[in-house]
C-alpha positions in Angstrom: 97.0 41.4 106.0 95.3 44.2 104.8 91.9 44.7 103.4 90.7 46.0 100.4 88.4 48.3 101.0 87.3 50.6 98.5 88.3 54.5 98.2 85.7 56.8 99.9 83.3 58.8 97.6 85.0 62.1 97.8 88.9 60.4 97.0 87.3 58.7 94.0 85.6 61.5 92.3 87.9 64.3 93.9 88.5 66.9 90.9 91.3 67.1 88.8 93.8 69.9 89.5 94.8 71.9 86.2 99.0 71.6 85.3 100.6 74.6 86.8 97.9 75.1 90.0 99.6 72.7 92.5 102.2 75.3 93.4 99.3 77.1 94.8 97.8 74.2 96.7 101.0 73.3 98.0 101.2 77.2 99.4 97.8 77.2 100.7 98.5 74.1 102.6 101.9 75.1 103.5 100.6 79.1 105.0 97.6 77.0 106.9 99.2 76.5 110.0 99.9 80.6 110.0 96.1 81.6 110.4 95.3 83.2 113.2 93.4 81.7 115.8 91.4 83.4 118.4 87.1 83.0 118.8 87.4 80.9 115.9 89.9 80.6 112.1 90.9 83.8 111.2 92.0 84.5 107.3 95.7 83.9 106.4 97.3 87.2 106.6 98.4 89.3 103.3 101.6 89.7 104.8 102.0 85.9 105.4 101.7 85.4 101.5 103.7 88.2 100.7 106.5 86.7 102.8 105.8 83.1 101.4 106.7 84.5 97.9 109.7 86.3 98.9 111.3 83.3 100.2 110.3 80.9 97.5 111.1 83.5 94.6 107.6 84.3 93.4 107.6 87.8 91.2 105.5 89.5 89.4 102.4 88.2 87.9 103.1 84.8 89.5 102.7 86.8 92.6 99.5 88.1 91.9 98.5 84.8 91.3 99.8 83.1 94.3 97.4 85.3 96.4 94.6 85.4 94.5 94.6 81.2 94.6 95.7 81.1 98.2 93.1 84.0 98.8 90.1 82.0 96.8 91.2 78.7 98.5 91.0 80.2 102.1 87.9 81.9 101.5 86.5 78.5 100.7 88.0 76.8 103.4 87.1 79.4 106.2 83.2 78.5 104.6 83.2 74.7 105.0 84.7 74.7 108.0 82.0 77.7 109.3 79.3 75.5 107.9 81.2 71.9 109.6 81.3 73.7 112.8 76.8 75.1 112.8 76.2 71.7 112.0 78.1 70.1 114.9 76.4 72.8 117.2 72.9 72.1 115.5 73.2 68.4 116.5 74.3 69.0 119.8 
């Protein structure tokens, strides 16, 4: 039987997305697994989400958009995970 436990802090107050960004969320997370990985997470590549909006049918200012969000989301994910990653070595 399961218990009910309640949600963790960051599920509860997680922030709302504005109508119209998920297509962008849904791209980020979808172009994640094409980062490149070498000393540590690279940047998604330009070309990965110039290609990403070819083959869904992204044009024009749409476009623009879809990298500018995707671009803006990475950048802030390459940080946490940067700042995750000196505070696992600092405890060590």
């Amino acid at each position: 039987m399961a218990r009910k436990l309640p949600l963790p802090d960051r599920i509860q107050n997680a922030p709302d997305l504005e109508l119209g960004l998920e297509l962008y969320m849904g791209a980020f997370w979808d172009l994640d697994s094409c980062r490149p990985l070498g000393y540590g997470e690279g940047p998604i590549p330009w070309t990965t989400i110039e290609q990403y909006a070819q083959l869904n049918g992204i044009e024009g200012e749409q476009r623009d958009m879809l990298h500018y969000h995707v671009r803006q989301l990475d950048n802030a994910y390459l940080k946490h995970r940067l700042a995750k990653s000196k505070a696992a070595a600092g405890s060590s």
